[in-house]
Every structure is written in C-alpha cells, then in structure tokens.
N, C-alpha and C positions, 0 to 999 in steps of 0.2 A: 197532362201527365208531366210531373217533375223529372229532374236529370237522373233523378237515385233511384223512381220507378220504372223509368224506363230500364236503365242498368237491371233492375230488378226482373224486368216482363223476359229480357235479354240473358240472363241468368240463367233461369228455369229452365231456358229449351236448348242453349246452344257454347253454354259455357262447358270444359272439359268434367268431363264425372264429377272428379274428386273434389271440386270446387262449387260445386253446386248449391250443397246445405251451406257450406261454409258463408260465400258471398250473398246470399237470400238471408240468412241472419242477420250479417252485417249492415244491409242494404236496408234490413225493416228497421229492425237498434235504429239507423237513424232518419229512416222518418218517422220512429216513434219521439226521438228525441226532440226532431221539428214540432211534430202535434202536442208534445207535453209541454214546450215552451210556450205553444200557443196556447195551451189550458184545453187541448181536445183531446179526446179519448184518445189509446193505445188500440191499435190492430196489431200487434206482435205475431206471427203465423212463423214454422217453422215447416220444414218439407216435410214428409212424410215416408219418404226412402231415405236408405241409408244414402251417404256420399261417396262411397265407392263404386255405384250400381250408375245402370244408362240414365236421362235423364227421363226427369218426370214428362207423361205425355194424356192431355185431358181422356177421360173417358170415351166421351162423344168423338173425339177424334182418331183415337186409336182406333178404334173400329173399322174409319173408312181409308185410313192412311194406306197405299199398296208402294212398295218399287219393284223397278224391274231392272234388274242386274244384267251386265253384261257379261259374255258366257266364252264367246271365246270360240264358239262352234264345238266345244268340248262335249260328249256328252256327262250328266251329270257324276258315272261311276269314275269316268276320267278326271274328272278334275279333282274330286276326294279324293283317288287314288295319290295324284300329285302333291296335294296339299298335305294327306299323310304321311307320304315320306318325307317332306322336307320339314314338320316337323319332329318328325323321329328324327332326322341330321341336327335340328339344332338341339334336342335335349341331349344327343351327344355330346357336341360341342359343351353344354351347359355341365355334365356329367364331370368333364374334364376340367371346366373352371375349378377357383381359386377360394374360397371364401371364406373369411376370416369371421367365428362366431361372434356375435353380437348379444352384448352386454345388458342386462334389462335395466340400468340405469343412461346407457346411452340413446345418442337419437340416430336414424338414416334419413341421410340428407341427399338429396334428389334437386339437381339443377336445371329444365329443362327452356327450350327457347318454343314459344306457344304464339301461333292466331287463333285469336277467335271471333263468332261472329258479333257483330256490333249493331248490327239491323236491330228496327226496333221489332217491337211482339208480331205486329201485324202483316211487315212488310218485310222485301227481299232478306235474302242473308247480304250481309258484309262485310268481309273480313278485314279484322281491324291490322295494324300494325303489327311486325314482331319485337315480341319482350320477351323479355325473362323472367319465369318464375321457379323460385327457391321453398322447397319445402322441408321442413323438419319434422321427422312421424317420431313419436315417444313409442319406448322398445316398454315401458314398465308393462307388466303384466295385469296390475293392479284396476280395479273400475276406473275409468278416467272420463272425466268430462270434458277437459283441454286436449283431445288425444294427438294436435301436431301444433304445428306454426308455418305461416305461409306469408312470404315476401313476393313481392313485383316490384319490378326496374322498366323502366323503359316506354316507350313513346305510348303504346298499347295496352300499360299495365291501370289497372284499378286501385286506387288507394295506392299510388308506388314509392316504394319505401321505407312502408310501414310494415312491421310484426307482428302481424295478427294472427290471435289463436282460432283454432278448429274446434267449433263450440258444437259436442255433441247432444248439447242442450240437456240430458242427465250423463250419471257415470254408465261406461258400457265397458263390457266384459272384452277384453281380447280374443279377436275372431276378423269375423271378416270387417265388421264395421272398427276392429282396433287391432291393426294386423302386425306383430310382434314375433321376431325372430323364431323364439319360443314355440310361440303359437304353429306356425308357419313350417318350423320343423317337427311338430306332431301330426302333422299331417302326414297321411297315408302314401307309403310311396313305389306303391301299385296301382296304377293307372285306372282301371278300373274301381279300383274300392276308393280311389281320391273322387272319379268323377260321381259315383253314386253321394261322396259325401258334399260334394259340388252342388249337384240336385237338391239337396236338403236347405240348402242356406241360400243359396239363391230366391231371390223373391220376386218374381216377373212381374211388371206392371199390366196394366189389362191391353191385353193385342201381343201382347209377346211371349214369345215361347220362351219355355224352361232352356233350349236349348241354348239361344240369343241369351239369357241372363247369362246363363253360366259361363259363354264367351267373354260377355263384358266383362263379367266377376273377374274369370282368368287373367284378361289385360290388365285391370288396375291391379292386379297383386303383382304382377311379374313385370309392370313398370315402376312403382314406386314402393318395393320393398327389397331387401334383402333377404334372402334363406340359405340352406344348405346347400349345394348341388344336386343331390339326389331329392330333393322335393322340388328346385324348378324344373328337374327332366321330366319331373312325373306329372307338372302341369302340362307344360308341354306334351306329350303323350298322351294325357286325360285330352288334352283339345283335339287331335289329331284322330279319336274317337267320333268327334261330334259329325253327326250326319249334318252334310252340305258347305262342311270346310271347304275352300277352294285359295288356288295359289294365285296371286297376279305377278306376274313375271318382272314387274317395272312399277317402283312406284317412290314417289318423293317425300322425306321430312321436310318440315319445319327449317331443317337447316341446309337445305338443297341437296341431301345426302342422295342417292339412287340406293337401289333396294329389291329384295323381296317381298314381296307381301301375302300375311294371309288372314282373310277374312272369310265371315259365314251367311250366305246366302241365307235370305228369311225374311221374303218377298210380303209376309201380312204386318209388318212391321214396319214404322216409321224413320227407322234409325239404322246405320251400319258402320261398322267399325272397322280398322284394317289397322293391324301388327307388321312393323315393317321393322325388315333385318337386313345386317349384312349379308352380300353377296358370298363372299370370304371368311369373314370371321363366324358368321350368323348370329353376332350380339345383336340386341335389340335395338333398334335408331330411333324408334317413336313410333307416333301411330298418326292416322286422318280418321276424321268422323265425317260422314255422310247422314243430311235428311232429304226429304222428300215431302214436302205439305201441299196438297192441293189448293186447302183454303188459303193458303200464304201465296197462291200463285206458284209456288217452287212444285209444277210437275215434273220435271225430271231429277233425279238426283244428283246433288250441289253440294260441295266440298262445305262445311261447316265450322272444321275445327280441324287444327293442324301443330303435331308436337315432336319437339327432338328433345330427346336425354342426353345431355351432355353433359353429366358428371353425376356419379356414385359414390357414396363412398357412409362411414359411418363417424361420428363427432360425440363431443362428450355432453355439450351443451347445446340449447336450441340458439339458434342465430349464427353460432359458430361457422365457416366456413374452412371448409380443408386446406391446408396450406399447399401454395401453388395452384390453387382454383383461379380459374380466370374471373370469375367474381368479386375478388379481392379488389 
C-alpha cells in the first residue's frame, strides 16, 4: 500500500465528518493520476454519504461493532434529565447572541485546531499532530459542485497549504449537504417540527440509529455554520429531545480548553461523538470523536479525533482570512 492509500484507508474511518468525501476524492485524483501516467486504468470511487454525516462504516462490521459507555452510576432518566437542561441553557445563551445575516455571495470561514487519527486501516488509532484547518463554505444558494475550500497548516496537516475545493462530485441543492445562511434560517424554529425535519434528512448508515445521524447532523451544522439565533437555540433544543443525551461534566478540546460536554449514548454503534462548551459562556469549543473496532484490536473506546473552533466569522471571498485572525 502506497503513502496516498494509506492516507486514503485513514480517511474513511477516522478523519473529521466534514472532510471525509473531500480528502477520499482528492486522495483517488491522485492515484488516478499515478496509474494514468503509468497507462493503467482509472479506479476513480467517490463516498457514498454526504460529507457532513459520521463516517462511513462497512456493512459487515457495523453489525458486530458494540461500545459501552461510561455512565457515571446515573441512572439513564438522570443523565437526559441533566443533559437537557444544560442544553436548553445554551440555546439561551445562543438566543442572546449576536449575528450578523449572511450574504449569499459571501463565504463562513471556520478556523479550527484538529488531531486526527493516522494509524493505518488495519491497525491501532494514532493521533497525529495538531494543525490547523481553515475552511471556507459558499453561502450561494445556487446548485454547487465546489460548495467550500479547505486549507491545512501545520505539522499534522494533509496537503498543507494548499486550497483545495470540496468536490461535491455533481451540483447539490442547498440543504444539509450545502448548508447556507438562507437555507439554515428556513428552518423550523420549534424544536420539535425542526427535529421531525431532522429525521427526514438524516440518512443512517447500516448499525446506526436515526437518532445517532441526527446528533451528528446537528454537530456539523452548529460547528461550521452560521445561522440566525433563533434557529441555533432550536438545534440545540431539537438535540436536548434525543433520548439518551447525556452531559460529561469535564471534558477537553483540541486546544486544552476544559469544558462541558454533551454526547449521545448509542451503544450498537461504532462511533460517538461529544459537543464540548464553555463552562461560562456555553459557546461551543469543539468536539472529540470516539471509536471502538474489535477487529482493529481497539476493544475499548479510544479518542480518534479531536477539534477546537477558534475563529468564526463571515468573508467576502474564499481564501480570504479576517483581519486580525491569528492565521494571518
């Protein structure tokens, strides 16, 4: 296995959401470009989930995949109880923000500091380095094929430096797979009729619940999007519905921040996610991704993936960075 398949095998299972189709693209493009210079066939393959969803996980193994979450001696009504209030406190907080509508000619630019895992397909997780990655999501509302651009800096980064676009591989409609201010503030913002429309668009991989998508769903909107105030209180809220929400009282970004966290129990499944806020403010700091692979050896569940959001904000053009960013 070459260096860009490996990256590739690595991709698939343990890189953050958002970046999943993206760098699998990339990664084939160029061993397709390798095998065409050598005069051998094209294997071009693209994922088959969108790129904002958990990652992809084989049939055959979703099935046998289990974890088992640590609880806390709570019982189960206790800890939903806890995790729903403390997201109803942060969609207040959210309710009270600031936010300036966004332009369907402009982009939201998203700075965050990420590990991820660097084990190859087969073997342990290991977390590589921390880098930076910079993204730019397109606000048009229009079909888009291009719908962002995504930079990496730093010891950890893939390709770093470079400006590579988010190749939806056709045009897709603004929605969840091209998530646009627009879009974003037409959503429902009644907690309930947002999560029924949640259910609808969410699209589980085989082993996972509707419940677990729509978690994930919720996280990547509410980390690398801007919206109204009153439509992120009502994510928040639609989440704070989900049976087996649970709070962890202590938990770390990306950037050694300390934290709240709230994550969702959903023990037949290979994957878990955790939303971590401030204590104080209750803005969002980032999140950790948890697996769990038997056949990997990984029986217990092992930190995977690890992000901090360290700058928001909205720009006119892609690549553009805010003035005063520490990226500059």
């Amino acid at each position: 296995m070459n260096e860009a398949e490996e990256l590739l095998a690595t991709a698939e299972w343990d890189l953050p959401r958002e970046r999943h189709r993206h760098f699998k693209d990339v990664l084939m493009q160029r061993i397709d470009d390798d095998k065409n210079r050598a005069g051998k066939p094209s294997v071009r393959r693209r994922l088959a989930r969108p790129a904002v969803l958990v990652p992809l996980v084989s049939a055959a193994l979703a099935g046998v995949l289990l974890t088992t979450l640590t609880t806390g001696g709570q019982p189960p009504e206790a800890r939903t109880s806890s995790a729903s209030g403390t997201l109803n406190r942060i969609a207040t907080a959210a309710m009270a923000s600031d936010k300036v509508p966004v332009r369907d000619d402009q982009f939201v630019y998203v700075r965050t500091l990420d590990r991820s895992n660097t084990g190859t397909f087969a073997g342990p997780i290991k977390l590589g380095a921390l880098h930076t990655e910079e993204r730019w999501t397109a606000q048009d509302p229009a079909p888009l094929r291009i719908t962002g651009w995504l930079r990496s800096s730093g010891k950890g980064a893939i390709m770093p430096g470079q400006l590579i676009p988010v190749d939806a591989g056709e045009p897709v409609q603004e929605g969840v797979d091209h998530p646009t201010y627009r879009w974003l503030a037409s959503l429902p913002t009644d907690p309930d009729a947002l999560l029924a429309r949640l259910r609808k668009e969410a699209r589980p991989v085989e082993g996972e619940t509707t419940d677990q998508a729509v978690f994930s769903l919720i996280g990547s909107l509410i980390s690398g999007a801007i919206m109204p105030p009153a439509n992120a209180a009502a994510f928040y809220r639609a989440a704070a519905k989900l049976p087996g929400v649970r709070e962890i009282p202590d938990a770390v970004d990306a950037a050694g921040r300390h934290g709240i966290a709230i994550t969702l129990d959903d023990t037949g499944f290979a994957t878990r996610d955790e939303w971590i806020f401030d204590r104080q403010t209750l803005a969002m700091l980032g999140s950790r991704f948890y697996i769990t692979d038997p056949q990997r050896g990984i029986t217990k569940e092992t930190l995977s993936g690890t992000s901090a959001v360290m700058e928001t904000a909205v720009v006119d053009t892609k690549g553009e960075v805010p003035a005063g960013s520490a990226s500059r």
